[in-house]
C-alpha positions in Angstrom: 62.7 67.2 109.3 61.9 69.2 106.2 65.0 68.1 104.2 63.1 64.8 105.0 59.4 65.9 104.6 60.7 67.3 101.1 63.1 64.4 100.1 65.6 67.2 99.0 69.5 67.0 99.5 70.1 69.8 102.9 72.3 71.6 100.2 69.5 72.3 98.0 67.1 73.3 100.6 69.8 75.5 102.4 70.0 77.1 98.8 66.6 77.9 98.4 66.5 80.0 101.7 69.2 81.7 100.7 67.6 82.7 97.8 64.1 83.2 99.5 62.7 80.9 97.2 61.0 78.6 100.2 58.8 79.8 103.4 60.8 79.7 105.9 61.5 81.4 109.3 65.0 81.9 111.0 65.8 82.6 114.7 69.2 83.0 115.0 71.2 80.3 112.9 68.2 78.3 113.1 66.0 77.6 110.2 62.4 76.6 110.9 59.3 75.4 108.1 55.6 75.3 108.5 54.5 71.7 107.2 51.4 73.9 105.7 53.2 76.6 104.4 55.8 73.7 102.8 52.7 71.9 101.1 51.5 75.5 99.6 54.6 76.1 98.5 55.2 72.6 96.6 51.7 72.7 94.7 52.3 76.2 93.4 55.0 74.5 91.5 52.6 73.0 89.1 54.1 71.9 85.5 51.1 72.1 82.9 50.6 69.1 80.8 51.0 69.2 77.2 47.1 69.4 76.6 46.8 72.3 78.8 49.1 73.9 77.3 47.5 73.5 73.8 44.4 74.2 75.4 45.4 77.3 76.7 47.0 78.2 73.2 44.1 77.0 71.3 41.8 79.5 73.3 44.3 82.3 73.1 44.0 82.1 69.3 40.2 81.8 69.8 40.2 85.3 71.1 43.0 87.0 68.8 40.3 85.9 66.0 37.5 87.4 67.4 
């Protein structure tokens, strides 16, 4: 269900326990998610846009100056 609810290849997720890169829980050989804990994890992988980016630089500078 959570290779599904992520649209990621089994592989991938399997990978990503491994590595304890995802929440997860195991009992045994099983592997279970928490649909919340999944949808934390997914929006703390935010990608800032380019105008952020120069936002945040732009600031930065701002205070280096001052």
């Amino acid at each position: 269900e959570a290779i599904k609810y992520l649209d990621m290849s089994d592989s991938y997720v399997y990978k990503l326990t491994a590595k304890r890169r995802i929440p997860h829980y195991k009992q045994g050989k099983l592997i279970y998610f928490v649909r919340e804990e999944l949808d934390r994890w997914l929006t703390s992988q935010k990608v800032k846009s380019r105008i952020e980016l120069e936002m945040e630089a732009a600031t930065r500078i701002k205070k280096m100056r001052s």
